[in-house]
C-alpha positions in Angstrom: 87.9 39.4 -223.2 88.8 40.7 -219.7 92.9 40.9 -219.6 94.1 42.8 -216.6 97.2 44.7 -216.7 99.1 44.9 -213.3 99.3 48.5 -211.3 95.8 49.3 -211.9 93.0 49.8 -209.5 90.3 47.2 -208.5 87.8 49.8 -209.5 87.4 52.9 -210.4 84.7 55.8 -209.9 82.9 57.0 -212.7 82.5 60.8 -211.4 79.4 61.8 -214.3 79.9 65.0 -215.6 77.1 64.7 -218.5 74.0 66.8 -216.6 76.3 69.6 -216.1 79.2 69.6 -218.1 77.9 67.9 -220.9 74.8 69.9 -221.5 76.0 73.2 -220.8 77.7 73.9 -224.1 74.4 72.7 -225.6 73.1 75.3 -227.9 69.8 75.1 -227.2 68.0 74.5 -223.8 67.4 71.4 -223.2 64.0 71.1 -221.0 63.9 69.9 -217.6 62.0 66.7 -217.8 64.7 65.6 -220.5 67.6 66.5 -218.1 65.5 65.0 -215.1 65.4 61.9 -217.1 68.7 61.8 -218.4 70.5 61.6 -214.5 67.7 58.9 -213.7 68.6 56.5 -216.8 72.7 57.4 -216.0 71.7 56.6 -212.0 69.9 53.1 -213.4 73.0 52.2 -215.3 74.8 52.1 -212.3 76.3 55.6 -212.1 76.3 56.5 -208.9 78.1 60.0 -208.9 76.5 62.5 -210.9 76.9 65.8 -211.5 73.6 67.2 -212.2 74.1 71.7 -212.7 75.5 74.5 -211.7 74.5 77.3 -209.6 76.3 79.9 -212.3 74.5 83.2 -212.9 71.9 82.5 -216.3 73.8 85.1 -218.2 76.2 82.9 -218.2 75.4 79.3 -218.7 71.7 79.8 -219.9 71.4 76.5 -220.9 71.7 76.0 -217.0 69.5 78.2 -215.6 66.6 75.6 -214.3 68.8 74.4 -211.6 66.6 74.7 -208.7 63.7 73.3 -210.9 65.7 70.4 -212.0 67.1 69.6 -208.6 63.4 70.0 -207.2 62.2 67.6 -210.2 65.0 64.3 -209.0 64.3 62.2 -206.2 65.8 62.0 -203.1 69.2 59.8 -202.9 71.8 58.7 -200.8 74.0 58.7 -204.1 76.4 62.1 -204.6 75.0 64.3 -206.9 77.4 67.4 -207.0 76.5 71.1 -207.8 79.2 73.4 -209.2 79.1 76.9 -207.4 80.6 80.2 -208.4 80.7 81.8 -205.6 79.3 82.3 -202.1 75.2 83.2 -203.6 75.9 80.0 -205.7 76.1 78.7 -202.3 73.4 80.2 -200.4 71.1 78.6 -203.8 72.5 75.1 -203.0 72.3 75.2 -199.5 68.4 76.2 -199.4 68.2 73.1 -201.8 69.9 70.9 -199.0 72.5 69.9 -201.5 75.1 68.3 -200.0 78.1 68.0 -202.3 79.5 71.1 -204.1 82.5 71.8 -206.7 84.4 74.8 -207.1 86.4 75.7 -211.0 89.6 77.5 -210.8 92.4 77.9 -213.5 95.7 77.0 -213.3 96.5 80.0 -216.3 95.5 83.7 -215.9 93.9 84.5 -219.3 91.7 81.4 -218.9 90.4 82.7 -215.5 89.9 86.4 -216.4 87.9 84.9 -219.7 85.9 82.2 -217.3 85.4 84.1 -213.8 86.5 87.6 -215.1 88.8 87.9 -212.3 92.5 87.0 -211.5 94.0 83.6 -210.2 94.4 85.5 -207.0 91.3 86.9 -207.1 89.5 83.8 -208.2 90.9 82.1 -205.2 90.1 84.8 -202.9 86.6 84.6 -203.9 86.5 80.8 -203.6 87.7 80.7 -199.7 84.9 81.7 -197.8 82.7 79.3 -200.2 84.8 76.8 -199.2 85.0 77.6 -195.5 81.0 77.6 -195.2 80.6 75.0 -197.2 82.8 72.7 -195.0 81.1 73.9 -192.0 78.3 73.0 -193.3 79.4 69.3 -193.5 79.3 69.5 -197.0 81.5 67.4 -199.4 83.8 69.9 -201.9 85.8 69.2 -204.9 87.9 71.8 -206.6 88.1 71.5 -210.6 91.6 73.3 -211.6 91.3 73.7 -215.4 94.1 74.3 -218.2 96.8 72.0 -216.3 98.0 70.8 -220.0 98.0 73.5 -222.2 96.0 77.1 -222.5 94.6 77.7 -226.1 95.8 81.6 -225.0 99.2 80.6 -223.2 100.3 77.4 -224.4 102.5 75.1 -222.6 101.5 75.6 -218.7 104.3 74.4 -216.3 103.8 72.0 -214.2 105.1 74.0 -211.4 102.4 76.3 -211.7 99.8 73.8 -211.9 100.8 72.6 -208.4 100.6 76.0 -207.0 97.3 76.5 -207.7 96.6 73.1 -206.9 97.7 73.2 -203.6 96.2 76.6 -203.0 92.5 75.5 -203.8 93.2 72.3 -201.6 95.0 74.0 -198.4 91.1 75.9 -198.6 89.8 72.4 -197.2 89.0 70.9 -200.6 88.6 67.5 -200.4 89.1 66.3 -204.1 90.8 67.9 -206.5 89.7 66.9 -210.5 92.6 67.8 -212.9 91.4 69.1 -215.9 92.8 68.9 -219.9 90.7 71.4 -220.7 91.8 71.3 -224.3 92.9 68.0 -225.0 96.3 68.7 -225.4 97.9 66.5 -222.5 99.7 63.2 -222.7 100.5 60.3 -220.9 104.2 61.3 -219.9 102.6 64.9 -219.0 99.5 62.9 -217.0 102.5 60.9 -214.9 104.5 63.8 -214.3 102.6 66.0 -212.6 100.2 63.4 -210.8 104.0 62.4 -209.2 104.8 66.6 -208.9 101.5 67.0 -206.9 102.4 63.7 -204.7 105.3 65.6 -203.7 103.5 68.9 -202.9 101.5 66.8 -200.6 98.3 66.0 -202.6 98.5 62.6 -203.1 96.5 60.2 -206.1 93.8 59.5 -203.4 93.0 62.9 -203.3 92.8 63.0 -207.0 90.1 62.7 -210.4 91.3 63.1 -214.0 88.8 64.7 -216.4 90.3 64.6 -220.0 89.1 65.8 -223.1 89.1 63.9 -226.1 90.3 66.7 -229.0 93.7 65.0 -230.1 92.0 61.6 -229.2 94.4 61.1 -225.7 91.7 60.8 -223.2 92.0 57.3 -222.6 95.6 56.8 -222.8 95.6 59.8 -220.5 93.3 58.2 -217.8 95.1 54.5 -218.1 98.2 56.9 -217.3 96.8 58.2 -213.9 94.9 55.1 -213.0 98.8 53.9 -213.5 99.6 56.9 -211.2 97.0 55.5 -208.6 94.0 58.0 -209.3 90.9 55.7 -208.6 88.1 59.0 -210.0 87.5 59.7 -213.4 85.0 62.1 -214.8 83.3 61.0 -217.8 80.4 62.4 -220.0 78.2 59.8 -221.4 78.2 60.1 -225.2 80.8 62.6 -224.9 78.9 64.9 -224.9 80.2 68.8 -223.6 83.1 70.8 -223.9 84.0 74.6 -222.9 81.7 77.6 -223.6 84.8 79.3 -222.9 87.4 77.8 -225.3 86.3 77.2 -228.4 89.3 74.9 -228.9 87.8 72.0 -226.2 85.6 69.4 -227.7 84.4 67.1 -226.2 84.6 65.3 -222.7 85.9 61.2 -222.8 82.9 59.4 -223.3 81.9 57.4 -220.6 80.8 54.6 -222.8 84.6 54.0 -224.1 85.7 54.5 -220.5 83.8 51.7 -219.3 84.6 49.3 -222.6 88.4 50.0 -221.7 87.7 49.5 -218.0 85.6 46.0 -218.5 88.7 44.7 -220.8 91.2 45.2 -217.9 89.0 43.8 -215.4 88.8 46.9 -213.3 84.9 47.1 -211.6 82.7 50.3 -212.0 79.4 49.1 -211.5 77.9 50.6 -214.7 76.0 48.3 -217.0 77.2 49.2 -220.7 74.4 48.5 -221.8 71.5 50.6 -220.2 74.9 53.6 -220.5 74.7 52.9 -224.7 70.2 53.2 -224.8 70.5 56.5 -222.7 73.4 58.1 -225.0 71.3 57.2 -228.0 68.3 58.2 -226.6 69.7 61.6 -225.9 71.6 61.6 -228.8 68.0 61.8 -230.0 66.7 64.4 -227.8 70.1 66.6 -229.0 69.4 65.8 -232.9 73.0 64.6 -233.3 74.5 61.4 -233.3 77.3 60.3 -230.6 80.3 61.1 -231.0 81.3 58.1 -228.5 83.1 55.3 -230.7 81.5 52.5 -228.7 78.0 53.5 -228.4 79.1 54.1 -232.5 79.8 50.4 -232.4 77.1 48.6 -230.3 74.4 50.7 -232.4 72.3 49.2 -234.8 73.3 49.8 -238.2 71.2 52.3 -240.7 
């Protein structure tokens, strides 16, 4: 039954994080054709932003390292499909592959950034501007991801004071999104309001805005009905929850795109994504991972063993 709620949002963009975020925790590479597959079910569900890799160095990430065969294997689309890059020879890989969004992944703490870039805040930063800078004049579209703006599994509590900073630092570069990330799970809904209402008054306001939650104390959704509350319209999602951190063991998984959508339906607010066809392709990979879902809807709508 559909039972809006006032405050919230017509609709709401699913921004899918599954290709990419989802499968680069994986443990084992998954091949190509299964990813190429995977973005073309979630695009025939209705998803229309999609994530699909990252241009990270195969040292790193591994299970990531076909990203110009992948991107080579998908067809042509007017729908985003955002690459993250490191740095400015992540760039020069998109670029050559004419994509033409891009998403940069800062930290809001110092220990997380040394452990994920190996470098400072500062120097993190510093290495992102001149990405940034071409990028834009390149008429590219850029998102920043600031990570750790709940809580640090090294550092704990992180101010929201400092999250802002960095925010605002990673947007004054000519961002033009800026996804907030729980990297741990540790955020709630009074923390989600407060500093979606500190950043308003730093000048970056919801509009400007995506929420990507994890799910590890079982807050994501309560976190994003918070910041759609807030007036952020872009929520990242992974379809069957799938993903988490190779860098912080403490981050499971990413809200599930599946319960994102049930909640979404129920309050009447439009996404465009068929439940559905989003439940087949989470079991089907499901499959192709060995593992059930850990999504408690496509858990529901499954057949029964």
């Amino acid at each position: 039954m559909r039972v809006p709620l006032p405050g919230l949002p017509d609709r709401v963009t699913i921004y899918e994080v599954g290709p990419r975020d989802g499968l680069q925790n994986e443990k084992t590479v998954v091949p190509v054709e299964v990813k190429a597959e995977f973005v073309a079910r979630l695009a025939d569900a209705g998803l229309t932003t999609i994530e699909t890799t990252s241009f990270v160095h195969p040292k790193w990430v591994p299970q990531l390292a076909d990203a110009e065969e992948l991107l080579g294997a998908l067809p042509a689309t007017g729908d985003p499909r955002p690459v993250l890059v490191p740095n400015e020879r992540g760039l020069d890989r998109a670029l050559a592959l004419g994509v033409r969004e891009i998403a940069i992944f800062g930290s809001a703490t110092e220990t997380f950034a040394r452990r994920n870039l190996n470098r400072t805040v500062d120097e993190s930063l510093t290495m992102f501007a001149p990405v940034v800078e071409r990028a834009r004049a390149e008429g590219l579209w850029v998102r920043a991801y600031v990570s750790m703006v709940c809580g640090d599994p090294w550092e704990g509590d992180v101010p929201i004071p400092q999250v802002v900073s960095v925010a605002k630092r990673m947007m004054d570069m000519g961002c033009q999104q800026l996804s907030l990330g729980d990297t741990i799970g540790v955020g709630t809904p009074g923390q989600v309001t407060a500093l979606i209402g500190a950043l308003g008054e730093a000048g970056i306001g919801a509009d400007r805005l995506a929420v990507h939650f994890h799910d590890t104390y079982g807050q994501a959704l309560s976190n994003t009905l918070a910041a759609l509350r807030a007036g952020v319209t872009t929520v990242d999602a992974s379809t069957g929850g799938i993903g988490g951190c190779p860098y912080a063991e403490s981050a499971t998984g990413n809200l599930a795109t599946e319960d994102l959508v049930w909640m979404l339906d129920g309050l009447g607010v439009d996404t465009g994504v068929d439940l559905g066809k989003l439940v087949s392709t989470s079991r089907w990979m499901a499959g192709r991972l060995g593992r059930p879902s850990p999504s408690r809807v496509v858990q529901a709508l499954s057949p029964k063993e």
